[in-house]
C-alpha positions in Angstrom: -205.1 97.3 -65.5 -203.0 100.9 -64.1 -201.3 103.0 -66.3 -197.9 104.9 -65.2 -199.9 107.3 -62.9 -202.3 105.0 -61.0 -199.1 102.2 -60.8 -197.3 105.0 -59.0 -199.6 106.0 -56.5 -200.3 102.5 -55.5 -196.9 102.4 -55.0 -196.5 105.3 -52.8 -199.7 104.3 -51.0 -199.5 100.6 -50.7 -196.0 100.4 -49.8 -194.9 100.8 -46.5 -191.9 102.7 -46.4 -191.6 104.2 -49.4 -189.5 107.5 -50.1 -189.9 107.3 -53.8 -190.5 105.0 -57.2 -190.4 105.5 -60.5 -191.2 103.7 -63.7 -188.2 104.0 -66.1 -187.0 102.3 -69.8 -183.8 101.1 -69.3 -183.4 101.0 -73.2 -183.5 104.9 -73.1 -182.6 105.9 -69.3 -185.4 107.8 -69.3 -187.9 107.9 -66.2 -191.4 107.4 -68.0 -193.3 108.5 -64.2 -191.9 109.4 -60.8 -193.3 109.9 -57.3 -192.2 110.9 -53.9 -188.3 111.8 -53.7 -187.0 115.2 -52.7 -184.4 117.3 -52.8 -182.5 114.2 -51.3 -183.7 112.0 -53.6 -183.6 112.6 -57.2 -185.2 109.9 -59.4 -184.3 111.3 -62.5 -181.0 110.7 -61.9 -181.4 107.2 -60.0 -183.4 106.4 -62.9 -180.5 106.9 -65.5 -177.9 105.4 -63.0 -179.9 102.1 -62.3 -180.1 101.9 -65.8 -176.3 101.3 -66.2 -176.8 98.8 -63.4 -179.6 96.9 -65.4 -177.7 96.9 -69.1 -174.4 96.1 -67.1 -176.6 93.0 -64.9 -178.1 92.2 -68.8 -174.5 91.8 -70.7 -172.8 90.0 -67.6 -175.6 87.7 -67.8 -174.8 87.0 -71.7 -171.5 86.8 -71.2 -171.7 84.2 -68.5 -174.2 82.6 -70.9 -176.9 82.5 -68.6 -180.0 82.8 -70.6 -182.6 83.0 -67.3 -184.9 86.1 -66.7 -183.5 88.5 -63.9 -186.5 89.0 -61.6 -185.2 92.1 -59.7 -181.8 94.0 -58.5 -181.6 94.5 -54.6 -179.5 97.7 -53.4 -178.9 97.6 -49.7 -177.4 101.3 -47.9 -176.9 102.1 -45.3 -180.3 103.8 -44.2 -182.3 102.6 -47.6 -182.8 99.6 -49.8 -183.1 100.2 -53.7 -185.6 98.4 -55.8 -184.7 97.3 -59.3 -188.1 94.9 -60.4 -187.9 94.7 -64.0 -190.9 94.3 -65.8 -192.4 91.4 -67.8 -195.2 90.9 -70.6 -195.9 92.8 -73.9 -194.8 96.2 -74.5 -193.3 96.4 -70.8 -189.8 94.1 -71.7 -187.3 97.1 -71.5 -189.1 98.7 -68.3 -188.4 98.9 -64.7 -190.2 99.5 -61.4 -187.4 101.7 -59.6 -188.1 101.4 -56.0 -186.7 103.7 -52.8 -187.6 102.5 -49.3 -186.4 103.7 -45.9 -184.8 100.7 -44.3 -186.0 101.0 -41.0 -189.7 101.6 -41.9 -190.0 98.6 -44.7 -191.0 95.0 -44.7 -188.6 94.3 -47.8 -190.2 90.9 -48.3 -193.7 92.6 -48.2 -192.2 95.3 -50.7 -191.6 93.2 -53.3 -194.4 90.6 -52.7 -196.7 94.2 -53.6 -194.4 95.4 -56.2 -194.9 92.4 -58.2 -198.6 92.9 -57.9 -198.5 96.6 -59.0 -195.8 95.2 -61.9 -198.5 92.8 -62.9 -201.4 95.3 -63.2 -199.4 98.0 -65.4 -200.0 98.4 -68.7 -198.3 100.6 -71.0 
């Protein structure tokens, strides 16, 4: 089992590509653990923006009467893809894995296949 920290750095180290990640409550907005960004890449903020992008996802979802799980959010730019996993089990239900990749460097299929793994590990 990781906590925030060690989930992080697995992250950063495991995932090719990887500018930046973060671990965020999307009932709050709030970032619980960052790593990697920049100047260019502020994950406090992406962390409050994605969370409008989750609750919005969430109530579009009730209002369509869908009542399956969303598994993650993809983000493609033009030079990155964004990483929206949302977390599952006990204690984890209104958390996120925020992830920022370079889109040239990544394997997106082996970014989430690891993601999951990390997301699976984490325990809060």
């Amino acid at each position: 089992m990781a906590n925030v920290d060690t989930a992080l750095k697995d992250i950063m180290t495991s995932v090719e590509g990887t500018l930046g990640a973060a671990v965020v409550d999307y009932s709050s907005g709030m970032a619980l653990g960052t790593a990697g960004g920049g100047r260019d890449l502020d994950l406090a903020v992406g962390a409050a923006g994605n969370t409008d992008v989750i609750r919005a996802k969430v109530r579009t979802m009730e209002h369509l009467g869908l009542t399956d799980a969303i598994e993650d959010v993809l983000i493609t730019l033009g030079n990155q893809y964004h990483l929206l996993l949302l977390c599952t089990g006990h204690g984890k239900e209104t958390l996120f894995l925020y992830l920022v990749l370079d889109k040239r460097k990544a394997n997106l299929a082996m970014a989430r296949h690891q993601l999951r793994r990390i997301e699976a590990d984490l325990e809060i």
